[in-house]
C-alpha positions as CSV (number, residue, x, y, z in Angstrom):
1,X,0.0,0.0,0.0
2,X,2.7,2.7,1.0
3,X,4.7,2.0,-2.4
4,X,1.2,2.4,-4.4
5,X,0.5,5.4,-2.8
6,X,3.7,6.9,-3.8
7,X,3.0,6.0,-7.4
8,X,-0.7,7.3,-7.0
9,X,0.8,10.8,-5.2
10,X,4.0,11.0,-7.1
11,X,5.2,10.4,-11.3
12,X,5.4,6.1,-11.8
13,X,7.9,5.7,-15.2
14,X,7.2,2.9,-17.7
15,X,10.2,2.7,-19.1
16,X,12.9,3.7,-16.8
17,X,16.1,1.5,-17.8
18,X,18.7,0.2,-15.0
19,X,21.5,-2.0,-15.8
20,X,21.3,-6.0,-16.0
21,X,23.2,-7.0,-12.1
22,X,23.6,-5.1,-9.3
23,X,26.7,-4.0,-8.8
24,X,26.9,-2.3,-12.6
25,X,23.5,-0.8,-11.4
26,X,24.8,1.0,-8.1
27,X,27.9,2.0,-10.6
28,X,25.4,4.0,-13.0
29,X,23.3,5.2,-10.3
30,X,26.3,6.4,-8.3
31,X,28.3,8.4,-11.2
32,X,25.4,8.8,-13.7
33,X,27.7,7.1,-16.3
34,X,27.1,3.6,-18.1
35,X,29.2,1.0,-15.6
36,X,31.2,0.6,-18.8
37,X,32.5,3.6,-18.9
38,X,33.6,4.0,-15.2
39,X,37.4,3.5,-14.6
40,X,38.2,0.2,-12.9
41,X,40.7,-1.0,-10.2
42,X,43.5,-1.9,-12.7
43,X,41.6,-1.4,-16.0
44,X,40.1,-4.8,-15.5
45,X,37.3,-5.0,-17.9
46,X,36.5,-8.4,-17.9
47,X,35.0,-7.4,-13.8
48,X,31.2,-7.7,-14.0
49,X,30.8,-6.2,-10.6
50,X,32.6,-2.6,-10.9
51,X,34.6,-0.6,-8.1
52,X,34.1,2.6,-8.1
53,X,37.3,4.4,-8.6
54,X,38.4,6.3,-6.0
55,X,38.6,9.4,-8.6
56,X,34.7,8.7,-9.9
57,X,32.3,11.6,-8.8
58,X,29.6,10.0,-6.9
59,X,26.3,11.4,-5.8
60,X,26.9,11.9,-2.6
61,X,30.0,14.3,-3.6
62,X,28.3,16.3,-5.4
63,X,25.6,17.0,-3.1
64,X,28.3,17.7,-0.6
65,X,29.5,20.4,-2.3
66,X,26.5,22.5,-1.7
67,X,26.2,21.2,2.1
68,X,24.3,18.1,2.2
69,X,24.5,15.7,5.3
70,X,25.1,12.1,2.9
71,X,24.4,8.8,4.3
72,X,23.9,5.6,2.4
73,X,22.1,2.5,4.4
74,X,22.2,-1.0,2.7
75,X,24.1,-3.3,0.5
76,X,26.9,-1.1,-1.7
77,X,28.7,-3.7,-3.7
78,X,31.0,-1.4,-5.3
79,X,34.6,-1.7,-3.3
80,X,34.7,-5.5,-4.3
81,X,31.9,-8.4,-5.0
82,X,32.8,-10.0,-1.6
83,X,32.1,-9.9,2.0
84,X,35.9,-10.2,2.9
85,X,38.8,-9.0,1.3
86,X,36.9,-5.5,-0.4
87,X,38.9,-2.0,-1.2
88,X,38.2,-0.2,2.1
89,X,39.5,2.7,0.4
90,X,36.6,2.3,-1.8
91,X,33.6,2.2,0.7
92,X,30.9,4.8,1.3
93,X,33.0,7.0,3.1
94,X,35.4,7.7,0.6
95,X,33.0,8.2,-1.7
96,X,31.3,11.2,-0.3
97,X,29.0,9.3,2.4
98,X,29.6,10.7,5.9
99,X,28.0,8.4,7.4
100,X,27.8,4.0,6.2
101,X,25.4,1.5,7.8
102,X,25.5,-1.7,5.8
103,X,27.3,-4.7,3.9
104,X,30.0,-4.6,1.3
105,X,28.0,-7.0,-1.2
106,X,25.3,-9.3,-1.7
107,X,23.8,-11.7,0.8
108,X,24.8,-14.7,-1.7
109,X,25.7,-17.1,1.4
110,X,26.7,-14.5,4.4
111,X,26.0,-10.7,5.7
112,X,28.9,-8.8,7.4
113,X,27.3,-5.5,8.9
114,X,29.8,-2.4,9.0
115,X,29.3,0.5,10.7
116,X,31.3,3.0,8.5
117,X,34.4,1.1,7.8
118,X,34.4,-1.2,11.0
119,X,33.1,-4.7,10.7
120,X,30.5,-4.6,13.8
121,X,29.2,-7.9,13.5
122,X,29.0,-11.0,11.3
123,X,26.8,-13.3,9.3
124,X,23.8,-11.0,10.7
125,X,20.5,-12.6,10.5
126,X,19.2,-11.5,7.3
127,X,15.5,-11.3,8.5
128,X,16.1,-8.0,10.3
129,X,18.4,-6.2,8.0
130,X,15.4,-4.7,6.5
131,X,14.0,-3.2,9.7
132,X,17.5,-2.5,10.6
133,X,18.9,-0.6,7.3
134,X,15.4,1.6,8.1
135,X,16.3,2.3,11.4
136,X,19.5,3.9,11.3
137,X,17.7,5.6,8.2
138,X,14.9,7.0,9.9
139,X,17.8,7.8,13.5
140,X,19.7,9.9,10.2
141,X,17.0,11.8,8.9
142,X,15.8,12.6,12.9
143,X,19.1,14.2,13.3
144,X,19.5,16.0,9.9
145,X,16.0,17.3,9.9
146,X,16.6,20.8,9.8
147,X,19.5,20.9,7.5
148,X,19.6,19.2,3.5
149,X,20.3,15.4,3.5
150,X,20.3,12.8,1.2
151,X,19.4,9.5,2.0
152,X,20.5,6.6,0.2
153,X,18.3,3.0,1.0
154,X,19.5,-0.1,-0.9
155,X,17.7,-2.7,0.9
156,X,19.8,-6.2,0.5
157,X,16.3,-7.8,-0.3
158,X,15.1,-8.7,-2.6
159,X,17.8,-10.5,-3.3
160,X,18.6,-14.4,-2.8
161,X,18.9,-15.3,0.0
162,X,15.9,-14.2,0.9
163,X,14.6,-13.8,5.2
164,X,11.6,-12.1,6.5
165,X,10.8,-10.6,9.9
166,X,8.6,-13.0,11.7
167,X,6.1,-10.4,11.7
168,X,6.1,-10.7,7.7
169,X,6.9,-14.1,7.4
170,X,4.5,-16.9,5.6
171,X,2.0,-13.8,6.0
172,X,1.5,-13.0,1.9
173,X,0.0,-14.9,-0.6
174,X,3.3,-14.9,-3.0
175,X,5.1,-17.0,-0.7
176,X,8.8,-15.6,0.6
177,X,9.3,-12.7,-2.5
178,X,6.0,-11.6,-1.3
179,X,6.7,-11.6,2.2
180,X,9.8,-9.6,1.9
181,X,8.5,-7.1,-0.7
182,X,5.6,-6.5,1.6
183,X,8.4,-5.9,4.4
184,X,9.8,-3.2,2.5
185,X,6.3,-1.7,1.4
186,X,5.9,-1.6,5.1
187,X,9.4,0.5,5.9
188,X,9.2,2.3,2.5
189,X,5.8,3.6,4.5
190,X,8.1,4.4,8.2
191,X,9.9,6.4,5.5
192,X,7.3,8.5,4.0
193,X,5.8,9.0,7.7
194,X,9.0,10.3,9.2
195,X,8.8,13.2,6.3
196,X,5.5,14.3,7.6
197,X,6.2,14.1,11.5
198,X,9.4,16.6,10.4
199,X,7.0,18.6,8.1
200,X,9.7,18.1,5.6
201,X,7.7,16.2,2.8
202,X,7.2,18.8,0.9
203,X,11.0,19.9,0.4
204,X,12.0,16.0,-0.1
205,X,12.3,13.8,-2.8
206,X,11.8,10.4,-3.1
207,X,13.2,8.3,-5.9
208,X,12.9,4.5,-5.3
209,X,13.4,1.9,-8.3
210,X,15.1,-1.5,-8.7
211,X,18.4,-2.1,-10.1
212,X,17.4,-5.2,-12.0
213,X,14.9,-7.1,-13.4
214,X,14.2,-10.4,-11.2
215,X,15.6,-13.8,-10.9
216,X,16.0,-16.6,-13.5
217,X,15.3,-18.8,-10.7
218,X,16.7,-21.7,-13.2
219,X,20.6,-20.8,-12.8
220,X,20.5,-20.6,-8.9
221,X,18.8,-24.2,-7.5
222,X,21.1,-23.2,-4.2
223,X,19.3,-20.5,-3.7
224,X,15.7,-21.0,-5.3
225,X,15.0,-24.3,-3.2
226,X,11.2,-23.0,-3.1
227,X,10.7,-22.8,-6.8
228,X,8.3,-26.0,-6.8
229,X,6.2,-23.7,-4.6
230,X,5.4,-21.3,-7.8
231,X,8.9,-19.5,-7.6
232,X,8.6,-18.0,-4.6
233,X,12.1,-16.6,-4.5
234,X,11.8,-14.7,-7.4
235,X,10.1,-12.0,-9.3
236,X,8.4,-11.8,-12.5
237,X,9.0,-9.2,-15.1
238,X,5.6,-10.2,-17.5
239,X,4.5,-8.9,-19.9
240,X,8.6,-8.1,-20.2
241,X,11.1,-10.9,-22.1
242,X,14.0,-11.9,-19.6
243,X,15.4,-11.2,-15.9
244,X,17.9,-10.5,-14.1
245,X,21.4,-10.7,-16.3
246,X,20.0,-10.8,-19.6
247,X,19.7,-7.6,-21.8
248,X,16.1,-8.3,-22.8
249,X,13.6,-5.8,-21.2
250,X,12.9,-8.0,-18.5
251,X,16.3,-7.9,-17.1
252,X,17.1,-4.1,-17.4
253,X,13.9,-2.1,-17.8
254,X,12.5,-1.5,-14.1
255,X,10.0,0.0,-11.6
256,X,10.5,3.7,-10.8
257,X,8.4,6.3,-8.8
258,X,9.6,9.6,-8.0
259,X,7.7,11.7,-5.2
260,X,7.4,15.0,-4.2
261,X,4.2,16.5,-3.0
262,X,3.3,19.8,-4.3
263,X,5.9,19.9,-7.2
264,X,5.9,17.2,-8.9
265,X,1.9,15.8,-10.5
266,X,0.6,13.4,-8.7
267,X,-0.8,10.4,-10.5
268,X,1.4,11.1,-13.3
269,X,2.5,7.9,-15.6
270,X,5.4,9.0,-18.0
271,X,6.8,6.4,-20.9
272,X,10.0,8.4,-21.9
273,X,13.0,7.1,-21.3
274,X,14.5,7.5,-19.0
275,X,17.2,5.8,-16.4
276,X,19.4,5.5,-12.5
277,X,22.1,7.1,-14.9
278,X,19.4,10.3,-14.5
279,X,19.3,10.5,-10.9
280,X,22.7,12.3,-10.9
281,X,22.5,14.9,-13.3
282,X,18.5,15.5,-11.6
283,X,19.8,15.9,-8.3
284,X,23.0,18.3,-8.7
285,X,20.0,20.2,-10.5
286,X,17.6,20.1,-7.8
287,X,20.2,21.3,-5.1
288,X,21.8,23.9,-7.1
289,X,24.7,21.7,-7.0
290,X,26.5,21.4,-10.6
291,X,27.2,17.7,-12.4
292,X,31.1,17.1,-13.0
293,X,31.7,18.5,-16.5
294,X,35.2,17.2,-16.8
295,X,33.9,14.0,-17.7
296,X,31.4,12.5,-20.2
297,X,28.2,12.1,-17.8
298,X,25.3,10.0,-19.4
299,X,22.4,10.7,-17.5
300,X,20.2,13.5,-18.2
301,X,18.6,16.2,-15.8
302,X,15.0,14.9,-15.8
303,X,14.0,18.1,-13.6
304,X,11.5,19.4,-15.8
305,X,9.9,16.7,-17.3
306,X,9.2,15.5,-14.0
307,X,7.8,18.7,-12.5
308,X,5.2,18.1,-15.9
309,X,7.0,20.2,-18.2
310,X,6.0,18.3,-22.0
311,X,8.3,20.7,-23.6
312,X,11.5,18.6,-22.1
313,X,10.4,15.4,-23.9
314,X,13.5,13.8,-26.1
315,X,12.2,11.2,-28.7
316,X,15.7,10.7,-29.8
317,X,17.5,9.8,-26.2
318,X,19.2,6.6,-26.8
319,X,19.8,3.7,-24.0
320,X,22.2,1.3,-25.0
321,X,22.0,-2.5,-23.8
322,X,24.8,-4.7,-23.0
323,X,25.5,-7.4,-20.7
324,X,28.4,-7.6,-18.1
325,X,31.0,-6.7,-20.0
């Protein structure tokens, strides 16, 4: 219900474009640049999973430079596709972040939890990192209220290996996905209530989308052991060809809302094209902060066309697929 309503208040895109795996994903989100295009730790372009180079521009630097308190909550994945043996000099907080709550990668097998760049615990139970990751979220944005913040949530779920709460657990009708998305729904909505308790809803934005499309259950038997239960562990991307690391629509092509009460329409459903390689340019705008311009930067300001302005509409944009490498 709470990520419906922030489709019903807010602009819902059709065809909003992230990359085909995650790490590549938080790449292009991060920079606003195709993961391809991003310098690599040693030039290595056979990696799949990206680090950021220290000398990228990230998000959260940018916003910085016009005063922003940055924190990023959640699974990062780009200082190394591993829980142990990452780039610490690669980590949120020297990437702009002042503040880190979260794991250096997926939750293939194991969770390490960090607090900045101390390990504070191991293999955490994975049913709570999605209350958890909200919490310090929500403790952030408490003690930021009255000055600009960004806020970056990348929940670990919903991806394999998946753990709900027990409060969420066995409690949908979709089986474990369903479970967990409707755990998220349910702290996407603790979110969205903090902003109004602040009274700050209306000079906040909201961006959530996914960074792939879902599971191909049929390459990961370790980790789909429900499938005979209707696929349970996965998504479904129909009426869209494909999933998660294939360059058909279903792997790349992705839900995205953007919210912000009293500026941008509500119930708006745009089909440009659009992408997380946006969400760069669109914020440096929004702040009065400025893009890097001594690099190619492949997102575009979407800033007008989502405040309703028709006149910003490019036919001609072009989104180019690959896959991994």
């Amino acid at each position: 219900p709470n990520i419906d309503r922030l489709a019903e208040e807010g602009m819902r895109f059709t065809d909003f474009y992230a990359q085909t795996v995650c790490g590549p994903s938080r790449a292009a989100l991060m920079t606003g640049c195709y993961p391809l295009r991003v310098a690599k730790k040693a030039n290595n372009q056979n990696e799949v999973h990206p680090f950021l180079h220290s000398k990228e521009v990230t998000i959260a630097e940018v916003l910085k430079g016009v005063g922003y308190h940055t924190a990023c909550f959640g699974k990062w994945d780009l200082a190394g596709h591993r829980q142990k043996g990452y780039d610490t000099k690669l980590l949120p907080t020297r990437q702009g972040f002042d503040r880190f709550f979260g794991t250096p990668t997926s939750n293939d097998s194991v969770v390490n939890l960090l607090r900045n760049e101390a390990v504070i615990e191991t293999k955490a139970d994975m049913a709570t990192l999605t209350e958890r990751y909200t919490d310090e979220a929500l403790a952030f944005i408490d003690e930021k209220k009255d000055h600009p913040f960004f806020v970056y949530v990348a929940h670990t779920m919903p991806h394999l290996r998946l753990a709900a709460s027990e409060q969420f657990r066995g409690n949908s009708t979709r089986g474990l996905y369903g479970d967990v998305v409707e755990e998220i729904d349910f702290h996407v909505g603790r979110i969205l209530q903090t902003l109004k308790t602040h009274e700050i809803e209306q000079r906040t934005y909201v961006v959530l989308a996914s960074d792939n499309g879902p599971w191909f259950l049929d390459r990961h038997p370790r980790l789909s052991k429900q499938k005979d239960q209707g696929g349970s562990h996965g998504g479904d991307a129909t009426p869209l060809r494909g999933h998660k690391t294939s360059a058909w629509e279903g792997g790349v092509r992705v839900p995205c809302i953007i919210w912000a009460p009293g500026r941008i329409p509500s119930g708006e459903v745009c089909s440009e094209i659009a992408s997380t390689m946006d969400v760069l340019p669109t914020l440096a705008k929004l702040s009065g902060a400025k893009a890097p311009s001594d690099r190619v930067i492949d997102g575009q300001d979407l800033s007008s066309l989502i405040h309703g302005n028709e006149s910003t509409r490019s036919p001609d944009k072009p989104f180019f697929y690959y896959t991994h490498t």
